[in-house]
FIVEX-762483 format. One record per residue (C-alpha): residue number from 1; y negated, x negated, z; residue in three letters. Coordinates in nm, 3 decimals. Each point is the difference from the previous one (the first is absolute). Example, Ala and Ser with C-alpha at 12.3 -4.5 7.8 and 13.67 -1.06 7.14 Angstrom:
2
PT,k,v,u,w,r
PT,1,0.450,-1.230,0.780,ALA
PT,2,-0.344,-0.137,-0.066,SER
// end
This chain:
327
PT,k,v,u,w,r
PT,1,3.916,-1.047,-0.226,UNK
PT,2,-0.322,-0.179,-0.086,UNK
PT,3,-0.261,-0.133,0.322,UNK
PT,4,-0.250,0.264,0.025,UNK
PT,5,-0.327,-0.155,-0.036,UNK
PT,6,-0.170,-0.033,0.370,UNK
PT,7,-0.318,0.239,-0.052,UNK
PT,8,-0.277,-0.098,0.293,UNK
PT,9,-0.229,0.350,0.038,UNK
PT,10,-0.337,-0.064,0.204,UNK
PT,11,-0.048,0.316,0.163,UNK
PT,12,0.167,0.333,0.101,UNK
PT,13,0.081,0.211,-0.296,UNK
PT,14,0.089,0.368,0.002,UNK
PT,15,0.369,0.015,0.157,UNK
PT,16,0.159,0.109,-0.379,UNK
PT,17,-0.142,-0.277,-0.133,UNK
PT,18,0.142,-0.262,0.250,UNK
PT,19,0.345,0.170,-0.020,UNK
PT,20,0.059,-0.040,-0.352,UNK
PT,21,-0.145,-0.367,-0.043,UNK
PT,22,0.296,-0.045,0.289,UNK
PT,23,0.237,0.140,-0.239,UNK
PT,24,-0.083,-0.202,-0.297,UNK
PT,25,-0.155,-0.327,0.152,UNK
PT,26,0.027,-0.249,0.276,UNK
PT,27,-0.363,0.173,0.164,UNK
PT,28,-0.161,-0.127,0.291,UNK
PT,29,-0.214,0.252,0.170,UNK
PT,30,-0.298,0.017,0.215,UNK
PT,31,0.084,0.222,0.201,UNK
PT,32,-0.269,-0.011,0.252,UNK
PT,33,-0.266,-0.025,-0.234,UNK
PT,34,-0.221,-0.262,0.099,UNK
PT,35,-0.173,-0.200,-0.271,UNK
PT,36,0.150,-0.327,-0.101,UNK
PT,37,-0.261,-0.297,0.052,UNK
PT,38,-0.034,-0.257,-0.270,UNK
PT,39,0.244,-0.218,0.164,UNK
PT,40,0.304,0.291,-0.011,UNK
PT,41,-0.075,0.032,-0.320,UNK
PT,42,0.015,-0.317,-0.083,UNK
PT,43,0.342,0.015,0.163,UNK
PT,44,0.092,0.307,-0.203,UNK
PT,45,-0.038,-0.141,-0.312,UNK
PT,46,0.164,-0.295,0.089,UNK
PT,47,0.318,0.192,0.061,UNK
PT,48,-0.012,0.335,-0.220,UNK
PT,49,0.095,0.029,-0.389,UNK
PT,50,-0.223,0.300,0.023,UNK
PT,51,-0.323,0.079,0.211,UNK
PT,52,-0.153,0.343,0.008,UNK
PT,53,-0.306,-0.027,0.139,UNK
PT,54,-0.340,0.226,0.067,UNK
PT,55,-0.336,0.008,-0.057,UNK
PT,56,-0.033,-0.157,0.355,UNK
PT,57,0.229,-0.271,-0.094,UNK
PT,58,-0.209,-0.290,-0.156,UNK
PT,59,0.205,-0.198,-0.212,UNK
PT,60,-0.189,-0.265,-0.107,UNK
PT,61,0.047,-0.363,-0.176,UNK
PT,62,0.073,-0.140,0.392,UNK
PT,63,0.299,0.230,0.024,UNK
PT,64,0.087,-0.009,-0.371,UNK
PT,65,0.009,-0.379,-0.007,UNK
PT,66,0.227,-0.010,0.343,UNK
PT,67,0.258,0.272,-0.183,UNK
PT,68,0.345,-0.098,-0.059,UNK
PT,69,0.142,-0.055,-0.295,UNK
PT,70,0.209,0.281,0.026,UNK
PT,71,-0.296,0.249,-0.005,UNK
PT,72,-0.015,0.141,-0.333,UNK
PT,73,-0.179,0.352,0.083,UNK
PT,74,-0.306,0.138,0.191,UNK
PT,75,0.033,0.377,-0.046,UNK
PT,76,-0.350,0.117,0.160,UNK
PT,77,0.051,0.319,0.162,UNK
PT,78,-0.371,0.151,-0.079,UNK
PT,79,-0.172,0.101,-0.319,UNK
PT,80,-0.244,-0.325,0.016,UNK
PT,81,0.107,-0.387,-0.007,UNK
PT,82,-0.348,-0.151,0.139,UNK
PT,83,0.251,-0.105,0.268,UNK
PT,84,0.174,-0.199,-0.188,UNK
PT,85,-0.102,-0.336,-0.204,UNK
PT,86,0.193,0.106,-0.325,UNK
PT,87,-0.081,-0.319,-0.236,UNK
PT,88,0.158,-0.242,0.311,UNK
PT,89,0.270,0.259,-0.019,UNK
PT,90,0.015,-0.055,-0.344,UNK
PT,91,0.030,-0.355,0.000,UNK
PT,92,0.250,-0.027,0.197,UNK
PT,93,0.224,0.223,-0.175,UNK
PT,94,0.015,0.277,0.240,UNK
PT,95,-0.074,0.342,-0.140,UNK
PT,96,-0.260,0.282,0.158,UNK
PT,97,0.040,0.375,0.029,UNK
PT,98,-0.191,0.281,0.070,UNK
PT,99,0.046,0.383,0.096,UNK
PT,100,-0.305,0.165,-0.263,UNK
PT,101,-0.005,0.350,-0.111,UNK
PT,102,0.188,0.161,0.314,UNK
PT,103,-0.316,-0.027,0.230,UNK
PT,104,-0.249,0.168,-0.287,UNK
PT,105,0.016,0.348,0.135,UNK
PT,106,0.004,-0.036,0.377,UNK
PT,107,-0.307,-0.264,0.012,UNK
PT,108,-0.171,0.259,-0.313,UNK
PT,109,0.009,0.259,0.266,UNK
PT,110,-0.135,-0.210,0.292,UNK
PT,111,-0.268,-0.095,-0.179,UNK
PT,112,-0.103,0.376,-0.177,UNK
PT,113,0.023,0.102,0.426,UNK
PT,114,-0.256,-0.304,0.041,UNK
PT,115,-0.218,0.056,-0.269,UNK
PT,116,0.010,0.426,0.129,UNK
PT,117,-0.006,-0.093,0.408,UNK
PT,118,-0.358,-0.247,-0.015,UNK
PT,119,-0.246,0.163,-0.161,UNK
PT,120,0.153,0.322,0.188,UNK
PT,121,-0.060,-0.178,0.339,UNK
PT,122,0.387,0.101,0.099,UNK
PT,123,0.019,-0.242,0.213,UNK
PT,124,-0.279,0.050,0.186,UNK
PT,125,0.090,0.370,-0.001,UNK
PT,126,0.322,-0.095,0.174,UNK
PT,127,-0.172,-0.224,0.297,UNK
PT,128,-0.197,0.303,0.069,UNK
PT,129,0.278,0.197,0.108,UNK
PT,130,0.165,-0.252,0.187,UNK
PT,131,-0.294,-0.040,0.194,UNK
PT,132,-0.085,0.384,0.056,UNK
PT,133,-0.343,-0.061,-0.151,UNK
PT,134,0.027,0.297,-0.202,UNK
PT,135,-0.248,0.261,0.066,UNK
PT,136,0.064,0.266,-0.279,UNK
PT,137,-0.112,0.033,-0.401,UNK
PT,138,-0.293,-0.124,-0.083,UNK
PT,139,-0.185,0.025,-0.336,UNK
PT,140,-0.110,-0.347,0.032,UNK
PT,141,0.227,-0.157,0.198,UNK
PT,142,0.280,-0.282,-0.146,UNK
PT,143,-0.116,0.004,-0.358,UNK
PT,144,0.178,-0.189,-0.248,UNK
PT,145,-0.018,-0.009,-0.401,UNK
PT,146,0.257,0.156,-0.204,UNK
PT,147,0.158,-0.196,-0.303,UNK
PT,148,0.047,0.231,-0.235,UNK
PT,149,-0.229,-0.115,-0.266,UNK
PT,150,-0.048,-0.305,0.108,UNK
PT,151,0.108,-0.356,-0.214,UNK
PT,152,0.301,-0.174,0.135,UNK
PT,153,-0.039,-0.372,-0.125,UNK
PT,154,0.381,-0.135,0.005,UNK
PT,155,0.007,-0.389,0.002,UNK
PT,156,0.352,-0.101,-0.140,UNK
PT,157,0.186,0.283,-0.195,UNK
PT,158,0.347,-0.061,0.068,UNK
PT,159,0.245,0.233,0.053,UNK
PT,160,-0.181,0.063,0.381,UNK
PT,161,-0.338,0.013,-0.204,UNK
PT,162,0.109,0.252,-0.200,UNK
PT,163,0.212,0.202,0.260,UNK
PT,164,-0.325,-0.017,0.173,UNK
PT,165,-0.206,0.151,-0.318,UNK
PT,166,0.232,0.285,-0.049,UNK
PT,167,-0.038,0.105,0.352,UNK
PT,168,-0.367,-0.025,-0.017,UNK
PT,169,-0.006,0.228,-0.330,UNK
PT,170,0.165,0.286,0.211,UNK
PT,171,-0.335,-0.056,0.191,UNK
PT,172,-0.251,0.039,-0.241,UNK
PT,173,-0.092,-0.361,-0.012,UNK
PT,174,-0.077,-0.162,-0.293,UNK
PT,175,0.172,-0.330,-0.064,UNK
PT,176,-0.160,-0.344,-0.081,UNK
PT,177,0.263,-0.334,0.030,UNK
PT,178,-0.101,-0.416,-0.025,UNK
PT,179,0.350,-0.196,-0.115,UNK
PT,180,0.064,-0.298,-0.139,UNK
PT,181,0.127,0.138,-0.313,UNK
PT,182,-0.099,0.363,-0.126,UNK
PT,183,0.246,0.285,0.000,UNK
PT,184,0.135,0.101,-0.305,UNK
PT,185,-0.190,0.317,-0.165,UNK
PT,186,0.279,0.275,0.070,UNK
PT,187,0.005,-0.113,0.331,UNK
PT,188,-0.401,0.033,0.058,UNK
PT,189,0.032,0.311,-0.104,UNK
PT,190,0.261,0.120,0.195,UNK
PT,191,-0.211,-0.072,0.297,UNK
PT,192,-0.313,0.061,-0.169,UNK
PT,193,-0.089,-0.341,0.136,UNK
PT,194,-0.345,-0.178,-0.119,UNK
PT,195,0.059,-0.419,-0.025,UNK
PT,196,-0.226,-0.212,0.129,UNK
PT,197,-0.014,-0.394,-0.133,UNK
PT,198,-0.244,-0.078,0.288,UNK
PT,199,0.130,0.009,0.311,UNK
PT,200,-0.400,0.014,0.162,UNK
PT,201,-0.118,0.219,-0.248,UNK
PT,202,0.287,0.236,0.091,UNK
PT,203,-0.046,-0.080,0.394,UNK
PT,204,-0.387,0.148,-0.012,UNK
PT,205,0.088,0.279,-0.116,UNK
PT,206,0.275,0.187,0.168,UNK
PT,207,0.008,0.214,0.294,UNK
PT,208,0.340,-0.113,0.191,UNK
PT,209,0.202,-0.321,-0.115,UNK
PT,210,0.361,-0.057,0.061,UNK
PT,211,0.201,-0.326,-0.024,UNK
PT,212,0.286,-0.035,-0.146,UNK
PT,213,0.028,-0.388,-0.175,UNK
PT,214,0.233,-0.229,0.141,UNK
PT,215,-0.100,-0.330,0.223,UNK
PT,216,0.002,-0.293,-0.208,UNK
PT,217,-0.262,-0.307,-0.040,UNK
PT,218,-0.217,0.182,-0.254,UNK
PT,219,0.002,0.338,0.215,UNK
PT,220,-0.149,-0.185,0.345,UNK
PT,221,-0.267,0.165,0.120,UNK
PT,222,-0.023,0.184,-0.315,UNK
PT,223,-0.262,0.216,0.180,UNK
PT,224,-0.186,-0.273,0.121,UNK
PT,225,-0.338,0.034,0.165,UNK
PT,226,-0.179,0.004,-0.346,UNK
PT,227,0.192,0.267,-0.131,UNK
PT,228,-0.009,0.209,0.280,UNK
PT,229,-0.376,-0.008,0.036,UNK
PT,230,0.005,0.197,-0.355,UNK
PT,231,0.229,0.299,0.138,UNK
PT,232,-0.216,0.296,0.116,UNK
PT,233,-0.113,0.070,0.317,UNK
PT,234,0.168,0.364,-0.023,UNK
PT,235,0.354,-0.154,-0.115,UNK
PT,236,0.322,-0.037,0.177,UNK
PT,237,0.229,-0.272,-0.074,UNK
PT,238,0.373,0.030,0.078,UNK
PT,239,0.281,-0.304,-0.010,UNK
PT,240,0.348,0.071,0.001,UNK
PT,241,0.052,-0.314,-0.200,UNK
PT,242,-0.030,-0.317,0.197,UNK
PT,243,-0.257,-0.088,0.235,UNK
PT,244,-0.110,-0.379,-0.121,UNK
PT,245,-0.140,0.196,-0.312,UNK
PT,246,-0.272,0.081,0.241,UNK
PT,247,-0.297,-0.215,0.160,UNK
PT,248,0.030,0.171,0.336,UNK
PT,249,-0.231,-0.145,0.177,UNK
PT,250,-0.228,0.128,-0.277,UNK
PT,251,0.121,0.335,0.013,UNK
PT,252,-0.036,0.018,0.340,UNK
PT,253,-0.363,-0.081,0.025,UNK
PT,254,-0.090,0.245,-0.287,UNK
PT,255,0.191,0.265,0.154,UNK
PT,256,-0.196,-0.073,0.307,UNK
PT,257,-0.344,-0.012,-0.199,UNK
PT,258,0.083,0.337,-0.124,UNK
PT,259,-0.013,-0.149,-0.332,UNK
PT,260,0.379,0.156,-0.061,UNK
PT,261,0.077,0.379,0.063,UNK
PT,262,0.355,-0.090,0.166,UNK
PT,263,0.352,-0.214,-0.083,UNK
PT,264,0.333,0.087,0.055,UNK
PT,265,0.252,-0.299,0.028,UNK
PT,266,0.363,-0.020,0.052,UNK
PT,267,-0.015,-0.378,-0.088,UNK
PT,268,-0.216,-0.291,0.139,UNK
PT,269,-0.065,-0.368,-0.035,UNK
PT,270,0.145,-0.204,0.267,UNK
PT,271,0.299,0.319,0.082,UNK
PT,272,0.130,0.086,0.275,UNK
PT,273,-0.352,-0.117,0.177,UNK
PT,274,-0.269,0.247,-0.115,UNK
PT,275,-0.335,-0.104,-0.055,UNK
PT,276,-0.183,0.104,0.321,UNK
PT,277,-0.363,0.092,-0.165,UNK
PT,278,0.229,0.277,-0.251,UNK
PT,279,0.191,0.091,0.339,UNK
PT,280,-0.313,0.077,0.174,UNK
PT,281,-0.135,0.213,-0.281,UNK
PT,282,-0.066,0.375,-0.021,UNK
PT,283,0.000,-0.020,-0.335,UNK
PT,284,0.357,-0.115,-0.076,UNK
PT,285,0.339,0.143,0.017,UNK
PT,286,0.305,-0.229,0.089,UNK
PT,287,0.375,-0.016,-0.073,UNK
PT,288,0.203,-0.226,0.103,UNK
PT,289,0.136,-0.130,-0.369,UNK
PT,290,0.203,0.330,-0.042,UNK
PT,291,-0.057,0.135,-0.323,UNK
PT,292,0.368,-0.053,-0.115,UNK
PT,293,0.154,0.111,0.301,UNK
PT,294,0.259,0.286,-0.075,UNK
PT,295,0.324,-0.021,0.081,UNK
PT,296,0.099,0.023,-0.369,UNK
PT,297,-0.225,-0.236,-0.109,UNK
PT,298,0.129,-0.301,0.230,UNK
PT,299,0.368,0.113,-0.134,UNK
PT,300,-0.113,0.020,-0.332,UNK
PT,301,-0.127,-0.390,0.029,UNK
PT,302,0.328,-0.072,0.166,UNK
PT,303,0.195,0.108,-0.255,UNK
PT,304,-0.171,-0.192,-0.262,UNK
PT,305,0.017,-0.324,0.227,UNK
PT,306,0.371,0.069,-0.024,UNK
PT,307,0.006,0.043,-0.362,UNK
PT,308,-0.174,-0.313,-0.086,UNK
PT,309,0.220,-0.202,0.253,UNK
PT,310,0.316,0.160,-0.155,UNK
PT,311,-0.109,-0.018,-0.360,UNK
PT,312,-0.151,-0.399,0.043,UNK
PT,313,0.389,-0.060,0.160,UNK
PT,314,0.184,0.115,-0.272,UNK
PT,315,-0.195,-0.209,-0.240,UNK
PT,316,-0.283,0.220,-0.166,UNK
PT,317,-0.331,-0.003,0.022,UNK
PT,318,-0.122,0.231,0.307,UNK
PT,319,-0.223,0.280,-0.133,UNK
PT,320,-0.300,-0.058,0.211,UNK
PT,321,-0.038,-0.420,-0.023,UNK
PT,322,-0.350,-0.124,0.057,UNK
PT,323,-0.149,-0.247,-0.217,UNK
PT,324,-0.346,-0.197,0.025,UNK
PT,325,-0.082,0.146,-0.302,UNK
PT,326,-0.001,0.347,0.092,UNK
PT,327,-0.218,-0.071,0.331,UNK
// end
């Protein structure tokens, strides 16, 4: 009987997951949970044939240059790979995976709950029955701004960018998108979706924005302080994407200017720390980076990790291998 391969998972994983990587590989489990530090995972990938990492996982040239020369696989459990320096991967001859497609629906409907709960004031709704402040109706009293009619601008049309669109449809918004390459036609009209070359021409127009390109170099800070100096004072911006694709500390201050109507982010810059000006604000609603969380979601992503592990260890090509190229 062949050596299973020794597969080194970073975190806790939904327990069907962990049982069948027991059954077909050599796993080593976290069971506790606790993140690895750089220097366990430098230790991991000294040891593993296969490390599954997460999005909290940084595995960068330090740890890819220490890896032994067994490792032959990082099979990123998470949708992104900004985690993960993929050309040093490359160049050493170890492959990268990724776990796209299964999250689309779950963070879609996160962020259509975002985009429908800020400019509603839910949240402040919510505080004021906690805290018995409620004195009755009132004509006047807690007014937000409905979004039917309003333009949703969607930067990065993916497959969450367009989950997101068809969603919004359902609520009578109309549908505007920035992307680095335009949709084909039968697409556009499918979502009835108007394309917009300029990212700031798009930007000053639009009445809530929602994120949805992925972290790379070019993407950092996308909506810098320039840009975000040309979004109305009446609009709402929403990130469900990554936080780094934000300047927060210029978000922060326009919120606080009233310059922005409100923000709702499950993501931030510097995660899990929070950026204390946006936690401070009345303006913004926080998650804690849970857009994806379902239960079927997180096995769906498992069971992808599992197939690219399995098919990269019988000698194919694994169905979801990241290259530069495609970042």
């Amino acid at each position: 009987m062949p050596k299973k391969p020794l597969v080194v998972v970073t975190r806790r994983l939904p327990d069907v997951i962990e049982t069948r990587m027991r059954e077909l590989f050599d796993a080593r489990l976290n069971h506790d949970d606790r993140p690895m530090t750089q220097a366990e995972l430098v230790e991991a990938a000294k040891s593993a044939d296969v490390l599954v990492p997460t999005v909290t996982d940084h595995i960068d040239a330090a740890v890819i240059s220490q890896a032994g020369s067994q490792l032959r696989l990082v099979a990123n459990y998470g949708n992104g790979v900004d985690n993960i320096d993929v050309q040093s991967a490359l160049n050493r001859g170890i492959t990268v995976t990724n776990t796209p497609g299964v999250l689309t629906e779950d963070t879609a409907d996160m962020t259509m709950a975002l985009i429908l709960a800020v400019p509603r004031r839910m949240a402040d709704g919510i505080e004021v029955m906690k805290t018995g402040e409620w004195k009755g109706w009132s004509p006047t009293w807690m007014l937000g701004h409905r979004i039917w009619g309003k333009r949703l601008g969607i930067i990065g049309m993916g497959r969450i960018g367009q989950a997101v669109a068809r969603r919004a449809r359902a609520f009578g918004m109309s549908i505007h998108y920035h992307n680095r390459r335009r949709l084909p036609t039968v697409v556009e009209e499918e979502l009835e979706a108007t394309y917009w070359e300029s990212l700031d021409q798009m930007l000053a127009r639009m009445d809530v924005i929602s994120v949805h390109c992925p972290h790379t170099p070019a993407t950092y800070h996308l909506l810098s302080a320039r840009r975000l100096k040309l979004v109305r004072p009446e609009a709402y911006i929403v990130n469900t994407a990554r936080g780094e694709v934000i300047d927060e500390n210029a978000l922060a201050r326009m919120l606080d200017a009233n310059e922005l109507a409100g923000a709702g982010l499950d993501v931030f810059e510097h995660e899990p720390a929070v950026n204390p000006k946006l936690a401070r604000s009345k303006r913004v609603l926080l998650l804690p980076h849970m857009g994806s969380a379902t239960m079927e979601g997180r096995i769906d992503m498992g069971e992808r990790v599992i197939i690219n592990i399995k098919t990269f260890m019988d000698g194919h090509r694994p169905p979801d291998r990241v290259l530069p190229s495609m970042l």
